[in-house]
C-alpha positions, 0 to 999 in steps of 0.5 A: 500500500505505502508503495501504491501512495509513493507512485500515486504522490510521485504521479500527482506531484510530476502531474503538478509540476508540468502543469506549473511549467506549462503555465509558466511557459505560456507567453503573456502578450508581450513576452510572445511578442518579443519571442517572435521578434527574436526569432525575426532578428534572427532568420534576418540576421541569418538570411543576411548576414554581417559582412566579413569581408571588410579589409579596413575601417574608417571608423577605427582609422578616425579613433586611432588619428583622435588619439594620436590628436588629443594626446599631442601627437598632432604631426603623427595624427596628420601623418597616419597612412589611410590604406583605402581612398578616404570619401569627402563627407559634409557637415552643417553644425546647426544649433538647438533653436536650427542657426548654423554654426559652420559647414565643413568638408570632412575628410573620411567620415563623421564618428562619434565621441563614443567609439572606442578602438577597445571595450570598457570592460572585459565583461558584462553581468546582467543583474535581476531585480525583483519588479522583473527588469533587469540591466547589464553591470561592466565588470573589471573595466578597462582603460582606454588608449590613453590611460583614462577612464570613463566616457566621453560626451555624447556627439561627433568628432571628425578631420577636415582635408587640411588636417583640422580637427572638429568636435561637436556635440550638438545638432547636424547635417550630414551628407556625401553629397555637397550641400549649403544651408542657406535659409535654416528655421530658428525655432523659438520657444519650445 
């Protein structure tokens, strides 16, 4: 008899538990959405995959030239060899209220202040809280190429032809294709 409870307990016990996964495996609204938007994502990133064939970047091109510039070595940054024929880009610096500040022609490309030649940290935590969000917590950062720590300000960074250095964080226009703002919309108020 006591052998009969056990299987019968140990029935009703496996019974209950697949019940409880099966319950917690039904996708509320959102949670089934943003299971079947990963599953986009990926037939997406699998039907077009990142490029591997990229032989150089100008991105990391412009960061290395950045820190040879902020650090002093401005002939050094000036003199850095591009390995592929860098495009004209062109950029107006506009303010908040839309007033242009300058236009310039850029030499490669636009890139922003916060890329960096290698990452902040060697890892990453993601961390749980109790309501159900979550957030990702860099563990054993590391220094930039400069021996700083940190971040950088949120906007843009770029070269002119004649080997200027700009920095700009606010409002812009960018193009490959040469353009003038000649009228721009001052925006007052809010």
């Amino acid at each position: 008899m006591k052998k009969v409870f056990c299987i019968i307990f140990a029935l009703v016990l496996m019974i209950s538990m697949v019940g409880c996964y099966v319950d917690t495996e039904v996708a509320t609204g959102s949670v089934s959405d943003a299971h079947k938007t990963q599953d986009v994502a990926n037939r997406l990133q699998h039907n077009q995959p990142t490029p591997t064939d990229i032989e150089y970047s100008l991105e990391r091109y412009n960061l290395i030239r950045r820190a040879y510039w902020v650090n002093g070595m401005r002939e050094k940054a000036n003199s850095l060899v591009c390995e592929i024929e860098k495009p004209l880009g062109y950029v107006v610096l506009l303010t908040e209220s839309g007033a242009v500040v300058g236009s310039f022609v850029v030499d490669g490309k636009v890139s922003s202040l916060n890329s960096f030649l290698t990452p902040e940290s060697e890892w990453y935590e993601q961390e749980y809280w109790s309501n159900g969000s979550s957030r990702y917590e860099a563990n054993d950062w590391l220094a930039d190429v400069d021996g700083s720590y940190g971040e950088n300000d949120n906007g843009i960074f770029f070269f002119t032809p004649d080997g200027k250095y700009i920095e700009w964080t606010g409002i812009y226009l960018y193009s490959d294709i040469p353009f003038t703002v000649d009228d721009p919309v001052i925006k007052v108020g809010g």
